[in-house]
C-alpha positions as YAML, in Angstrom:
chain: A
units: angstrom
residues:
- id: 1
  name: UNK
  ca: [32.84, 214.91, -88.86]
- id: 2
  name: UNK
  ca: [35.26, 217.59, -88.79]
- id: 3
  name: UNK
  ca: [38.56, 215.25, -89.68]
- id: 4
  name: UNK
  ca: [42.54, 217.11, -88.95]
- id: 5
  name: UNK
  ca: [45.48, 215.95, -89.75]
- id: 6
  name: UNK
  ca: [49.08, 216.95, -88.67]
- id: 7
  name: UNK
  ca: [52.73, 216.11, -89.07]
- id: 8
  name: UNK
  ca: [55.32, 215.12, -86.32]
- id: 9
  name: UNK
  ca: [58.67, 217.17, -85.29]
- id: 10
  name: UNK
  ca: [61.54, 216.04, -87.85]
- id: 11
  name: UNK
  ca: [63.02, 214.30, -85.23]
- id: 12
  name: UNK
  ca: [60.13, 211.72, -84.55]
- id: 13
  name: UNK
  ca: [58.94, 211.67, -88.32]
- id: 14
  name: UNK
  ca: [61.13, 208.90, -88.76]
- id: 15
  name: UNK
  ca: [58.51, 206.91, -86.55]
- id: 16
  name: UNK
  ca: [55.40, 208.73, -86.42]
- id: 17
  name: UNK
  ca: [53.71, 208.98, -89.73]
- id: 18
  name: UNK
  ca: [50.90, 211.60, -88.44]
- id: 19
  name: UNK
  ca: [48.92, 212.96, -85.68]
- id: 20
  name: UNK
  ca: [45.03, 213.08, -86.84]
- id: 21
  name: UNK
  ca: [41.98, 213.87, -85.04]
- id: 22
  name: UNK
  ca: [37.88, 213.07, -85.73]
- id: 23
  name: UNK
  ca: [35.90, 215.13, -84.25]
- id: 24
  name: UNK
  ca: [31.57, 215.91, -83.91]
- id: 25
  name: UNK
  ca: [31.44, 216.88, -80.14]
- id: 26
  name: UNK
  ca: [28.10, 218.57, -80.77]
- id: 27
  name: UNK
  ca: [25.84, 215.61, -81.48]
- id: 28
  name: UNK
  ca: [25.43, 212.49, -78.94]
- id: 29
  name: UNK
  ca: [23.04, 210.75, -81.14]
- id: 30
  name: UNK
  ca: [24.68, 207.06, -81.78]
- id: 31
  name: UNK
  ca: [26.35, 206.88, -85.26]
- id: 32
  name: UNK
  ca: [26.37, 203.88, -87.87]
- id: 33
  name: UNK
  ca: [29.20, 201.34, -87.74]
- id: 34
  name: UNK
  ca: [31.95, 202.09, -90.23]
- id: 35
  name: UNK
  ca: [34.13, 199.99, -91.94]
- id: 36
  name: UNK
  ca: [38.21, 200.13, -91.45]
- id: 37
  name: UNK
  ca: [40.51, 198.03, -93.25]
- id: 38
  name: UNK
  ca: [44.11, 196.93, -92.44]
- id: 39
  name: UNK
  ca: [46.91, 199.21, -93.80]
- id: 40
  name: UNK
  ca: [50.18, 198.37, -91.93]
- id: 41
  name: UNK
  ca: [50.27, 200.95, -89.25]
- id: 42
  name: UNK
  ca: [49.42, 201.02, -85.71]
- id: 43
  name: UNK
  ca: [47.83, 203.67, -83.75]
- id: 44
  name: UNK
  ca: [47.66, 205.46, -80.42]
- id: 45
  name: UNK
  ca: [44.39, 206.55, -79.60]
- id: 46
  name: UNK
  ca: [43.24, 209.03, -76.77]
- id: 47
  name: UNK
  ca: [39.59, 209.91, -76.48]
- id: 48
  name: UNK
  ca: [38.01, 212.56, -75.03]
- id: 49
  name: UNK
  ca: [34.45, 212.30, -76.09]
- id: 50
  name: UNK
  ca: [32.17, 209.19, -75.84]
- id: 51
  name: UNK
  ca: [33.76, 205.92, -75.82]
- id: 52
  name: UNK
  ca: [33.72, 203.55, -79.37]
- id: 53
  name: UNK
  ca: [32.51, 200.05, -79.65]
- id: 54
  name: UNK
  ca: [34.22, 197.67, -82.21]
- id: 55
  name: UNK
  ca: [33.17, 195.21, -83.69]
- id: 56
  name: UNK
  ca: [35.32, 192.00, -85.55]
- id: 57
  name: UNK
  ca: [34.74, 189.96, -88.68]
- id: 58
  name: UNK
  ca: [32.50, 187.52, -86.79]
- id: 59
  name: UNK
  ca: [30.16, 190.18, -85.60]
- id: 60
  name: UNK
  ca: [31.41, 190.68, -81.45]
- id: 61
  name: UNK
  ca: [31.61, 193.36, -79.90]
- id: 62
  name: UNK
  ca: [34.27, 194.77, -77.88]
- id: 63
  name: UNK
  ca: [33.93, 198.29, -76.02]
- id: 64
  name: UNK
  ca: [37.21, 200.45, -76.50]
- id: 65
  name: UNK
  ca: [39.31, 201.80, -73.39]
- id: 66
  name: UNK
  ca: [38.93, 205.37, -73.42]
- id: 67
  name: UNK
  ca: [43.19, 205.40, -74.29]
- id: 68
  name: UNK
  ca: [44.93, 202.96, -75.79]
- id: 69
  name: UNK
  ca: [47.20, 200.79, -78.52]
- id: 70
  name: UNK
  ca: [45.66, 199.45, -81.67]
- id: 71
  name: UNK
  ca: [48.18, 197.08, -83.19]
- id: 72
  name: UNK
  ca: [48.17, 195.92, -86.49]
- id: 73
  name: UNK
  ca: [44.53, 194.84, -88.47]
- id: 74
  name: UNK
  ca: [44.44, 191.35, -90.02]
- id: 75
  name: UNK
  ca: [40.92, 192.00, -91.51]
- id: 76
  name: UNK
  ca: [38.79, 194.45, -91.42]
- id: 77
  name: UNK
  ca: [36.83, 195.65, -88.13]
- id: 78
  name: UNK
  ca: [33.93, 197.95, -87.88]
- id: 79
  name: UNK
  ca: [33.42, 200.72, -85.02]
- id: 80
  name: UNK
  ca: [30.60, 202.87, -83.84]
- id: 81
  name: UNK
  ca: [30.34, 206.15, -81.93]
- id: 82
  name: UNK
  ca: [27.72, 205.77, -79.06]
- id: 83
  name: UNK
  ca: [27.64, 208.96, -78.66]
- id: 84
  name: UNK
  ca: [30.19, 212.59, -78.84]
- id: 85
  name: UNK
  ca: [33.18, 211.96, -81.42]
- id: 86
  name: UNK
  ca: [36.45, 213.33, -79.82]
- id: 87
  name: UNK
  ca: [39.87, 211.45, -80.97]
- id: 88
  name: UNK
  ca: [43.29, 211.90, -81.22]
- id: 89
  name: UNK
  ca: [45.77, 209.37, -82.55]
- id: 90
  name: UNK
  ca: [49.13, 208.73, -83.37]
- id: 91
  name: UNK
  ca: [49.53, 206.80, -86.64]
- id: 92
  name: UNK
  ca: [52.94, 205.09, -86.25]
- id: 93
  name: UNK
  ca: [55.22, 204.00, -88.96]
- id: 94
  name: UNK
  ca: [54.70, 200.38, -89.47]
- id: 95
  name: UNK
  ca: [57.95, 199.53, -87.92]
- id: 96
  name: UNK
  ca: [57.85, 203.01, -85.64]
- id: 97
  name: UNK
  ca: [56.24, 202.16, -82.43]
- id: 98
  name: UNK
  ca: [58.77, 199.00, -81.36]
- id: 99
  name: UNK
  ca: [61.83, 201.79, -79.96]
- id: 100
  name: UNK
  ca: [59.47, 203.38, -77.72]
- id: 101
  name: UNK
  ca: [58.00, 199.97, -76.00]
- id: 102
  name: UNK
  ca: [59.61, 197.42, -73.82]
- id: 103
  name: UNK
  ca: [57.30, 194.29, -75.49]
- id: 104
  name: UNK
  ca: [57.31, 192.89, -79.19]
- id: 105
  name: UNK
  ca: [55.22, 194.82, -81.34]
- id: 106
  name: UNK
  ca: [53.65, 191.53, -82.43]
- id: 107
  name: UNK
  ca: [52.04, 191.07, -78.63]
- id: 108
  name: UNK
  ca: [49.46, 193.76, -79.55]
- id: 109
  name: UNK
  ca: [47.76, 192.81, -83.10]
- id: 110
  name: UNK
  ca: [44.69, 192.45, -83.37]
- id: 111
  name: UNK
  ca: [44.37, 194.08, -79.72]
- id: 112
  name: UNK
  ca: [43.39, 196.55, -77.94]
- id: 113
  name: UNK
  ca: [46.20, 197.82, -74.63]
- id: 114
  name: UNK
  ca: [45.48, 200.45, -72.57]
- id: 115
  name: UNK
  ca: [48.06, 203.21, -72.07]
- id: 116
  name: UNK
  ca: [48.49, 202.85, -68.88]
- id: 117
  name: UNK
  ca: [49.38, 198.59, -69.14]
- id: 118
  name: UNK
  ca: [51.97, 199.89, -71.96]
- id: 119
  name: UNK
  ca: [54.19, 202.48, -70.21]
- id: 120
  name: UNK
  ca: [54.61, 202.54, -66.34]
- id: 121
  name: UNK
  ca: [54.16, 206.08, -66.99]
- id: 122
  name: UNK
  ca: [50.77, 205.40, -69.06]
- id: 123
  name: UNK
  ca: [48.63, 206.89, -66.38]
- id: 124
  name: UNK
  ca: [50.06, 210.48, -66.20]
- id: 125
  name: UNK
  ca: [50.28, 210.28, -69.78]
- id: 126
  name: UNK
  ca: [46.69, 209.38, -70.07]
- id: 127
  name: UNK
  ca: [45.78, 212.45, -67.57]
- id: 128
  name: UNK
  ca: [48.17, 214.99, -69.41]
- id: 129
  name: UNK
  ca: [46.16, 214.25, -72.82]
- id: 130
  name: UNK
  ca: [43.17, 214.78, -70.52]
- id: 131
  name: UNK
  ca: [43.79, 217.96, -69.79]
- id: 132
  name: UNK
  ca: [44.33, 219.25, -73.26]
- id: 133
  name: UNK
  ca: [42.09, 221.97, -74.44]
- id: 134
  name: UNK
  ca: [43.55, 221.90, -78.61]
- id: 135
  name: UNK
  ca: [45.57, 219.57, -80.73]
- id: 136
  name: UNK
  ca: [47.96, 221.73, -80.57]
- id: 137
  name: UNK
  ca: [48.73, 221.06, -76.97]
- id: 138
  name: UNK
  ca: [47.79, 217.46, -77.17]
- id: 139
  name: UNK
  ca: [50.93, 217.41, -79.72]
- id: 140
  name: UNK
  ca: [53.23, 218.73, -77.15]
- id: 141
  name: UNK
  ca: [52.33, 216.30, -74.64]
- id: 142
  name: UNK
  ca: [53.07, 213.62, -76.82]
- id: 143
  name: UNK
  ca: [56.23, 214.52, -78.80]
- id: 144
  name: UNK
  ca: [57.51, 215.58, -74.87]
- id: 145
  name: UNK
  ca: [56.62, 211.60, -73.94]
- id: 146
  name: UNK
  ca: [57.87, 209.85, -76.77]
- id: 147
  name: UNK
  ca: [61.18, 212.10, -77.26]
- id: 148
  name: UNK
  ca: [61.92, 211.23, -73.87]
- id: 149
  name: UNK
  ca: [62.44, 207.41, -74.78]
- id: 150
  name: UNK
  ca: [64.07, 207.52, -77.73]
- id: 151
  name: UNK
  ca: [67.63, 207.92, -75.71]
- id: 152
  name: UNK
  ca: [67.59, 204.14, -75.04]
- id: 153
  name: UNK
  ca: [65.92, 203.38, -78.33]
- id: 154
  name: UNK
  ca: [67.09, 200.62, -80.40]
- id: 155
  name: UNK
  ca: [68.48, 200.59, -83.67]
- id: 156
  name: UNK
  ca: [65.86, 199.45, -86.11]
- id: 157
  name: UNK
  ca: [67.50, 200.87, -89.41]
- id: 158
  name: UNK
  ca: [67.30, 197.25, -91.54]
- id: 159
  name: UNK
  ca: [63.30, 196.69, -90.64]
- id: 160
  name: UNK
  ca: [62.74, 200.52, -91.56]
- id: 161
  name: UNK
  ca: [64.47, 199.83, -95.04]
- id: 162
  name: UNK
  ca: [62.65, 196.45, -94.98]
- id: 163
  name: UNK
  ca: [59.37, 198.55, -94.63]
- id: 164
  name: UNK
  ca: [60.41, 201.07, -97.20]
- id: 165
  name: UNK
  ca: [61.47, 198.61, -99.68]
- id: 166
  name: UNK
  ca: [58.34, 196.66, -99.81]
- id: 167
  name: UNK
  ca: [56.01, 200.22, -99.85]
- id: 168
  name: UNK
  ca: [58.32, 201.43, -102.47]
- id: 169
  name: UNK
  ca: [57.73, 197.91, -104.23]
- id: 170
  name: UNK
  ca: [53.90, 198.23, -104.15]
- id: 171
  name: UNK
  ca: [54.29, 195.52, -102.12]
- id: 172
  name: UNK
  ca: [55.67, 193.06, -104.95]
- id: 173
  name: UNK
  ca: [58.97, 192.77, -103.68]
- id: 174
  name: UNK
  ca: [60.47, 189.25, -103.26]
- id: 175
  name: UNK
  ca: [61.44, 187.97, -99.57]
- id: 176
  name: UNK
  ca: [64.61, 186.58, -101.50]
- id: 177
  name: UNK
  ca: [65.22, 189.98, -102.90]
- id: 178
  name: UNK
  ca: [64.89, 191.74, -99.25]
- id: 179
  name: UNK
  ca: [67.28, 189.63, -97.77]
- id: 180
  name: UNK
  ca: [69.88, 189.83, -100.22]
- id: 181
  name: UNK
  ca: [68.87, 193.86, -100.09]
- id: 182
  name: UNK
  ca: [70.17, 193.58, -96.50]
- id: 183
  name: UNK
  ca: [72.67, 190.69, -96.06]
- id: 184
  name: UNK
  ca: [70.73, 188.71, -93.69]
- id: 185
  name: UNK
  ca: [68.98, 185.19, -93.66]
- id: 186
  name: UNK
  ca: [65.33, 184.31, -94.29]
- id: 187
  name: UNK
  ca: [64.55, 183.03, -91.04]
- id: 188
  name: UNK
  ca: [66.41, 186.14, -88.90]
- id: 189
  name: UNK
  ca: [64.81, 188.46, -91.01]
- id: 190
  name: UNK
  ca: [60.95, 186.96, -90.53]
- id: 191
  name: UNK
  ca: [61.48, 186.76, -86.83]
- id: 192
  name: UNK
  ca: [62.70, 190.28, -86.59]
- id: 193
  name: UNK
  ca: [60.07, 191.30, -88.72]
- id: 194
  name: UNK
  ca: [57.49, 189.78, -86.84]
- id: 195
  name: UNK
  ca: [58.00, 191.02, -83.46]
- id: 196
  name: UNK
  ca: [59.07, 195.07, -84.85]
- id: 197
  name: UNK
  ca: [55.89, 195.45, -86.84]
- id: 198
  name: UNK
  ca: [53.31, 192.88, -85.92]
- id: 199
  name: UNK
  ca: [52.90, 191.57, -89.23]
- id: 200
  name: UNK
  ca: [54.56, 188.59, -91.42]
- id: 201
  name: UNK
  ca: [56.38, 189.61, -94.58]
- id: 202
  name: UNK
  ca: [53.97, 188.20, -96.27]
- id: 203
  name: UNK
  ca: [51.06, 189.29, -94.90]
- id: 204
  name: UNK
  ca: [52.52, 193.08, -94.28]
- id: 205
  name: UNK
  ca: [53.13, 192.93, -98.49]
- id: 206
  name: UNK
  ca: [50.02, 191.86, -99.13]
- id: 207
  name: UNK
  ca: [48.61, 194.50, -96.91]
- id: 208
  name: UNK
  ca: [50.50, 197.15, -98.95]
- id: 209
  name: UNK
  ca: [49.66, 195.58, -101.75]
- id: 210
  name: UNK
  ca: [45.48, 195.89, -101.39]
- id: 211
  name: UNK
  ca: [45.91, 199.18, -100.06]
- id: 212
  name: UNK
  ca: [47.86, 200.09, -103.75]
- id: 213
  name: UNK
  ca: [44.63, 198.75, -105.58]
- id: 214
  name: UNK
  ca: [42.45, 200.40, -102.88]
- id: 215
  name: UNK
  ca: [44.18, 203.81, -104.06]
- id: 216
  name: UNK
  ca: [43.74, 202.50, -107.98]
- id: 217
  name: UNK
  ca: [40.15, 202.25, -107.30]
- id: 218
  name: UNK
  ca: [39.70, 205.59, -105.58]
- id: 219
  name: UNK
  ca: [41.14, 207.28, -108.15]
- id: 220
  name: UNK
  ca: [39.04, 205.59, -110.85]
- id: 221
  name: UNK
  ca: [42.97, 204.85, -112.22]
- id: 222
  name: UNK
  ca: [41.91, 201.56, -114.56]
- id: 223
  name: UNK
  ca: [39.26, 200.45, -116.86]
- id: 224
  name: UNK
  ca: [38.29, 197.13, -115.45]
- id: 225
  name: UNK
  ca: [39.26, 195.17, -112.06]
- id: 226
  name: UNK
  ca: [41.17, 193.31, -114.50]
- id: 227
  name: UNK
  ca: [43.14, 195.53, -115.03]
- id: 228
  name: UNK
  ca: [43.35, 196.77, -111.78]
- id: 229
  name: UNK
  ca: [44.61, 192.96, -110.92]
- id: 230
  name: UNK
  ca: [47.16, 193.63, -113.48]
- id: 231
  name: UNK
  ca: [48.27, 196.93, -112.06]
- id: 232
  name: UNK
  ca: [48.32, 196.25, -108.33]
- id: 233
  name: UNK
  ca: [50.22, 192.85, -109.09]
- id: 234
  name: UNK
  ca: [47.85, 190.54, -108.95]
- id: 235
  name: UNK
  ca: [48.55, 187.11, -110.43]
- id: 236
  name: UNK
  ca: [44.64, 187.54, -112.08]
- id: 237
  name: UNK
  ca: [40.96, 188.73, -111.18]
- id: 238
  name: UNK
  ca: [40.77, 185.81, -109.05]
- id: 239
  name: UNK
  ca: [43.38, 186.53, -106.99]
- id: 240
  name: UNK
  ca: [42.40, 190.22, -106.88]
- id: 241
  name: UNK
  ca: [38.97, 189.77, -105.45]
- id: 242
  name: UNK
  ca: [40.19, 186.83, -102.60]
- id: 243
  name: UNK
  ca: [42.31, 189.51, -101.19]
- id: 244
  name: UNK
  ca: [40.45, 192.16, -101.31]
- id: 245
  name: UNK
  ca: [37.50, 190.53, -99.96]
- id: 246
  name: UNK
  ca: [39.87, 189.18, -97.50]
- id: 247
  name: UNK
  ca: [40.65, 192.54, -96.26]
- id: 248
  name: UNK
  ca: [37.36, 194.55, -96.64]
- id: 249
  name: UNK
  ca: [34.59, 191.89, -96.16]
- id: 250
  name: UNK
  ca: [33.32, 193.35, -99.42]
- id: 251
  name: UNK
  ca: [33.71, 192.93, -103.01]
- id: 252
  name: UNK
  ca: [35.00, 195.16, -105.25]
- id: 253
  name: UNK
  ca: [31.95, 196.45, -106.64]
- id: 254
  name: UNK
  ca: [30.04, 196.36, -102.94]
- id: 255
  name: UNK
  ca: [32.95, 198.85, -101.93]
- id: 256
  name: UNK
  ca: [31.71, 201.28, -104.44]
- id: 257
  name: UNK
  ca: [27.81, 201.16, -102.78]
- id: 258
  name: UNK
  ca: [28.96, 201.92, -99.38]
- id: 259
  name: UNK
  ca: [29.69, 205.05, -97.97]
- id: 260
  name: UNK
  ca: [33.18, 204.27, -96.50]
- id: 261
  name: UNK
  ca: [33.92, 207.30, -94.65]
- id: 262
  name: UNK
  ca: [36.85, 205.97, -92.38]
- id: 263
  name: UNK
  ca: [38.41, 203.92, -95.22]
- id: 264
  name: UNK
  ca: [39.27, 207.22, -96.81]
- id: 265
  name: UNK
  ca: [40.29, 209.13, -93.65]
- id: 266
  name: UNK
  ca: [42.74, 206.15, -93.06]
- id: 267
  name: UNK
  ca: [43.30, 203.55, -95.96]
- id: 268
  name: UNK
  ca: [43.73, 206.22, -98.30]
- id: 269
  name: UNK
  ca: [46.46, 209.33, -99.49]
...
């Protein structure tokens, strides 16, 4: 798999957090499924090779639209390439996609929505992207779309430090800490939350908090998963291993026995 990835114009960096693209257009033969775990991002996909099935926790299978919204991952999901690889996606910021729809962010996790039932102007869109020849132009297309809604945008600032403050945090940060942070109540804050990145507080923490670990492990940065645990902020092992099985469908030391190729393409720096 020949795997790219690129950076947005300054001005949509605030909400973009990449462009990448996965390609193999030169073998059709069906691939294995691979494993992707939640990491508090969403992404906008457009595929121009064969189309991707996906499959949940519980084993069924959904076929993907050949363009379309991912929102936020709960668990883990597997996909498989039937066929030619050709993608391009837009990782968002976890809080980065809300200014540029007209629907709460939390309508779309755990689901897949076309382009084209997203923006009344999905379709062209969808056909622009089509026509792309390079990255490079598929870029264009893009940053064009999305700079063209940001006039009527709205302001988002206080979730974007919320984000920040809980990545920063390793995602150990206190909900009683963020809202004294930004001068707002519990309640208002979790709602807005909610519908701007698709996620709970606690659940988007937690998130950032596995994929911290995930990172420890990679990098072979600990002796034991205790201490891992104790690293990644983890009350003990215990607690360690319920989330991360939580989130991978694995075990810590199954992780290491599988060939995770799209874990490290997305889950990891």
């Amino acid at each position: 798999m020949d795997y790219q990835l690129y950076s947005p114009n300054d001005r949509l960096s605030k909400y973009i957090r990449c462009y990448w693209s996965l390609d193999n257009l030169e073998d059709s033969t069906p691939h294995s499924r691979e494993r992707i775990f939640p990491d508090g991002c969403i992404e906008l996909i457009f595929n121009h090779g064969d189309l991707f099935v996906t499959y949940n926790p519980k084993g069924e299978a959904e076929v993907q639209p050949k363009s379309f919204i991912h929102g936020q991952l709960k668990k883990f999901i597997e996909v498989q390439g039937i066929g030619k690889v050709g993608i391009f996606s837009i990782r968002f910021q976890p809080a980065g996609l809300q200014p540029f729809i007209d629907l709460p962010v939390s309508n779309l996790t755990e689901v897949f929505m076309e382009v084209s039932k997203i923006w009344k102007e999905g379709s062209l869109l969808e056909e622009d992207m089509n026509r792309c020849q390079s990255n490079d132009e598929r870029i264009t297309v893009i940053e064009n779309f999305l700079e063209s809604r940001l006039e009527n945008a709205p302001n988002n600032d206080d979730i974007e430090r919320c984000v920040e403050e809980i990545i920063q945090s390793d995602g150990m940060i206190s909900i009683e800490k963020l809202t004294e942070d930004l001068n707002t109540g519990k309640r208002h804050l979790e709602r807005k939350f909610l519908s701007n990145v698709g996620l709970s507080l606690k659940l988007f923490s937690r998130i950032i908090r596995f994929n911290n670990a995930l990172q420890l492990i990679e990098n072979k940065d600990f002796r034991n998963f205790t201490n891992v645990a104790h690293d990644g902020g983890f009350y003990d092992q215990a607690h360690f291993i319920k989330d991360f099985k939580y989130f991978t469908g694995l075990n810590p030391k199954q992780y290491f026995s599988e060939n995770l190729e799209m874990a490290k393409y997305f889950n990891l720096e």
